[in-house]
C-alpha positions in Angstrom: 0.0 0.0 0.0 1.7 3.5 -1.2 1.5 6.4 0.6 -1.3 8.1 -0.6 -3.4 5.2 0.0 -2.5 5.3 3.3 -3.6 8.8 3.8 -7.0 8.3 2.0 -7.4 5.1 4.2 -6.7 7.3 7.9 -9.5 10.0 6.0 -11.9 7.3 5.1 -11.6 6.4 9.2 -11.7 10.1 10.3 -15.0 10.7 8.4 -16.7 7.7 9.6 -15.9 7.7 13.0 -17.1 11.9 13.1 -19.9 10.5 11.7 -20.4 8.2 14.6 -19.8 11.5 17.2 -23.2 12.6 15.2 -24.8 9.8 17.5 -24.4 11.8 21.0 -24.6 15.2 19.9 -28.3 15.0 18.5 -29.3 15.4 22.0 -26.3 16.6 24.3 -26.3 20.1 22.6 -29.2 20.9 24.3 -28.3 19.4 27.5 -25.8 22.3 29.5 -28.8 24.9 28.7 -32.2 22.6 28.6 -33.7 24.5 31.8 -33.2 27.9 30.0 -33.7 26.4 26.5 -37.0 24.7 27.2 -38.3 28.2 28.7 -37.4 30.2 25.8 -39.3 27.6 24.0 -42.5 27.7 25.6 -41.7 24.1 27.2 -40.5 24.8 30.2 -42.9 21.9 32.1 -41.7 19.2 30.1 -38.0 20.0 28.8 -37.1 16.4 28.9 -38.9 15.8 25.9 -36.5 17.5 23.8 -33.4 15.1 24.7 -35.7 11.9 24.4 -37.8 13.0 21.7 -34.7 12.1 18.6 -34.0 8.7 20.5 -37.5 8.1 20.2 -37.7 9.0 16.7 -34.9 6.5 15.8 -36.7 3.8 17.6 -39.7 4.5 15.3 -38.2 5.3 12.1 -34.9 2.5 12.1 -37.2 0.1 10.2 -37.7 2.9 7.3 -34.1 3.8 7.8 -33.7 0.1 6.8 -35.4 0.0 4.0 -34.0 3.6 2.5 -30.3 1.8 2.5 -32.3 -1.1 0.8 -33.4 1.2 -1.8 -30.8 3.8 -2.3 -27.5 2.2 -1.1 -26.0 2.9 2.5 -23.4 5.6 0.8 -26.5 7.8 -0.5 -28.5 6.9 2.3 -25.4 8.7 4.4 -25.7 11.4 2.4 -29.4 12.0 2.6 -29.5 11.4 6.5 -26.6 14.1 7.4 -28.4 16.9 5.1 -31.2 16.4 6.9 -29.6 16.3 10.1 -28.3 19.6 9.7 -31.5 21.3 8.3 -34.1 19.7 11.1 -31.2 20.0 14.0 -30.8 24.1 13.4 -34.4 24.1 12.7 -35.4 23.7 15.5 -35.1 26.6 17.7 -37.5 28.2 14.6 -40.6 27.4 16.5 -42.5 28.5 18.8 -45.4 25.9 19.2 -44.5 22.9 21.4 -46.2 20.9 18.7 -43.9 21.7 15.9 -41.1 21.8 18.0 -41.7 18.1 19.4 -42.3 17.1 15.6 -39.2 18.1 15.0 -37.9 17.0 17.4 -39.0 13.2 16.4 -37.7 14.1 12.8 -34.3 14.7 13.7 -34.8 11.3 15.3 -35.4 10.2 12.1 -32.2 11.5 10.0 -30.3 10.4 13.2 -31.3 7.0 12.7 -30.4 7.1 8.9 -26.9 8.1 10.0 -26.1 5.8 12.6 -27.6 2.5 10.0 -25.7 4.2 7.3 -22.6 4.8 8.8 -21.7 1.2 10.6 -23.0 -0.5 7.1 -20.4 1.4 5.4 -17.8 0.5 8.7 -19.0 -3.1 8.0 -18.3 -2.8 4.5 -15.1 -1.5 4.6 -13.5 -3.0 7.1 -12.9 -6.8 7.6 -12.0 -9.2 10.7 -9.8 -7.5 13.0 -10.1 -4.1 11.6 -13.3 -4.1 11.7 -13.2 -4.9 15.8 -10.9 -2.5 15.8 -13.1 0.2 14.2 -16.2 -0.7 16.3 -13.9 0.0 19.4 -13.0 3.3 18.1 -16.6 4.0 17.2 -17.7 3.5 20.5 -15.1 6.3 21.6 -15.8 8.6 19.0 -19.5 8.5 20.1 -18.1 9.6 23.7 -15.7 12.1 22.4 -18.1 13.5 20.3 -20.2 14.2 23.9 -16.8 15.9 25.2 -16.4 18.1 23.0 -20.4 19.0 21.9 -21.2 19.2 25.6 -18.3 21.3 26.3 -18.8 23.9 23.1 -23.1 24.1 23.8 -22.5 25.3 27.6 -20.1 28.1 26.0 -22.7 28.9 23.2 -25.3 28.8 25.7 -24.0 31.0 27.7 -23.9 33.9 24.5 -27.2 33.0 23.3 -30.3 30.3 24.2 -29.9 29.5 20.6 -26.8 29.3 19.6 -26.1 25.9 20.3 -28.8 24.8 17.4 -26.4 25.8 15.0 -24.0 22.9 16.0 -26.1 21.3 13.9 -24.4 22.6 10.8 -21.5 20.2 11.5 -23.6 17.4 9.6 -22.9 19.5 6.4 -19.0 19.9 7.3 -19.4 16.3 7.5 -21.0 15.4 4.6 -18.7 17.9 2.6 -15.8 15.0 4.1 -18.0 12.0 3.3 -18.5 13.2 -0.2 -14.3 14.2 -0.5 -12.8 10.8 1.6 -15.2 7.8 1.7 -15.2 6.0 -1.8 -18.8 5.9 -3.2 -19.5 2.5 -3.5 -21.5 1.4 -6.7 -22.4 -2.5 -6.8 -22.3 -3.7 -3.2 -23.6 -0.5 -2.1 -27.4 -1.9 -1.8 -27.8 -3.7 1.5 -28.9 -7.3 1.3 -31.4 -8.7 3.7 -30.9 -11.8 5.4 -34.7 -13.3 6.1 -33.0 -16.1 8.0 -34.7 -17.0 11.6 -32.8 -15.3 13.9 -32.8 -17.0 17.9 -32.0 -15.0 20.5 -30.4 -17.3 23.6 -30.9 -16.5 26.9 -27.5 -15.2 27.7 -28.4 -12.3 24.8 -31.9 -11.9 26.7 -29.9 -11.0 29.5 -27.6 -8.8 27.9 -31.1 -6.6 26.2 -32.1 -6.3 29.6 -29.4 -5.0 31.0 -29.0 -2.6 28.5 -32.4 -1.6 28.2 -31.8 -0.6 32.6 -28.3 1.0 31.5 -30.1 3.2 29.2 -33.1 4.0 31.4 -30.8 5.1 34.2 -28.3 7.2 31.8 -32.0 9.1 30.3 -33.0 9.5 33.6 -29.8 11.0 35.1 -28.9 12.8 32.1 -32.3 14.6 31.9 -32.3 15.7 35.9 -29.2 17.0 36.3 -29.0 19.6 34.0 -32.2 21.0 35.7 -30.4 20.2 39.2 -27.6 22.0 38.3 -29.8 24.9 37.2 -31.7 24.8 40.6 -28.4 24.8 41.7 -26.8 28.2 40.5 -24.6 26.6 38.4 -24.2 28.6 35.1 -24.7 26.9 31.5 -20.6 27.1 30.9 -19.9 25.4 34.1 -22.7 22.8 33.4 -21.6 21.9 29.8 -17.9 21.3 30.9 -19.3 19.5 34.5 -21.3 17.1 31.8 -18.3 16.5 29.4 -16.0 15.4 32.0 -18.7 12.6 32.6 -18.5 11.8 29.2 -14.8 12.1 29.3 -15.0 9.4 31.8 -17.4 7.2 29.2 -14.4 7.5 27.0 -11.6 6.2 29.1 -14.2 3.1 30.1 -14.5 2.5 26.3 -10.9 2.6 25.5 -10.3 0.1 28.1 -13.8 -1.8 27.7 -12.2 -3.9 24.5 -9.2 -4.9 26.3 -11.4 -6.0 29.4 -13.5 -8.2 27.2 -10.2 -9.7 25.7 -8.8 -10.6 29.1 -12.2 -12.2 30.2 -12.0 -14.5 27.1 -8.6 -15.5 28.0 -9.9 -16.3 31.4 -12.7 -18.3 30.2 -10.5 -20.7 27.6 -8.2 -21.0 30.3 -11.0 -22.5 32.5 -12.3 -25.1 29.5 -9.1 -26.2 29.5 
């Protein structure tokens, strides 16, 4: 492999892991300021709704994110999901009826969802055996940087303006400017293929959906009450947004060290079989 293929491999990595970091900031932009946020937007009795609303829109529009990769290809599909992104996410301080702003809201769920399917089919494709472990594991950290860093730049926006942390957003388009310039559009193989096999779920992965279904209603609940807590508190929306991104900070050391935890326990476990 020459040089230059090198360098257009490291770029094809950059962009899709910053397209992973997409995944955390849809709602974390919001967080440092949500208290003074949800008031300017006429919601101030129910501001969760605005960090749950996206996560519930990819929960009800995945299946159509699905099928759109089916259709157009999971390159175009990329494409499609981080225009959108950028439009609906800015949007969104725009309106001043709780309806339309819950609406959304849900929407930017949707184009969220397109990104994250999009995105790990094209990891998937790309990437083979080990690499591909490899890039999962620095997925998972970009996702947590991506909360550094977002959480961190929304306090300091907030702090200038309510709205000024909407137009984060934009970075979809910065995004999808790289996506168009580094990640080779695929032509052929770009169409997902369906597998309509049975798929049985054992009890050990029962367990596992369980526990992450109680992992993520504790980290919505938490991360919804304490920006209001801190709030109630005094503490500014600067002070919040870097208070939050040192938790996430802490998210990425555990997932730096999460693969290497997983290979020792697998060592562990053939050692006991023998």
């Amino acid at each position: 492999m020459d040089k230059n293929s090198r360098q257009a491999n490291r770029l094809t990595d950059i962009t899709l892991l910053a397209v992973s970091s997409l995944t955390i900031m849809v709602g974390c932009i919001l967080l440092p300021g949500l208290p003074l946020i949800a008031t300017q937007l006429g919601i101030s009795s129910d501001p969760g709704w605005l960090i749950t609303m996206p996560s519930l829109g990819v929960i009800l529009f995945g299946p159509a994110a699905g099928k759109l990769m089916q259709k157009v290809g999971a390159y175009n599909a990329l494409c499609v999901g981080l225009a959108l992104y950028g439009l609906i996410g800015m949007a969104g301080f725009l309106f001043k009826d709780s309806l339309f702003i819950h609406v959304d809201r849900l929407l930017l769920g949707a184009a969220t969802a397109v990104v994250m399917a999009s995105g790990t089919a094209l990891i998937a494709h790309f990437y083979q055996g080990q690499e591909r472990l490899q890039m999962i594991a620095k997925q998972g950290m970009s996702i947590e940087v991506g909360g550094v860093i977002f959480l961190a730049l929304a306090g300091l926006l907030t702090a200038q303006a309510w709205f000024w942390p909407f137009y984060l957003y934009a970075i979809a388009w910065l995004i999808l400017v790289m996506v168009v310039l580094y990640v080779p559009a695929m032509t052929g193989l770009e169409k997902t293929q369906t597998d309509t096999a049975e798929v049985r779920v054992s009890r050990e992965q029962r367990w596992v959906l369980a526990l992450a279904l109680i992992s993520m209603l504790i980290f919505f609940i938490t991360t919804i009450t304490l920006p209001v807590q801190l709030h109630q508190s005094g503490v500014s929306e600067t002070t919040a947004g870097f208070y939050l991104a040192f938790i996430s900070f802490m998210a990425v050391i555990g997932a730096f060290f999460m693969p290497k935890v997983v290979e020792r326990l697998q060592e562990v476990d053939a050692d006991c079989c023998l």
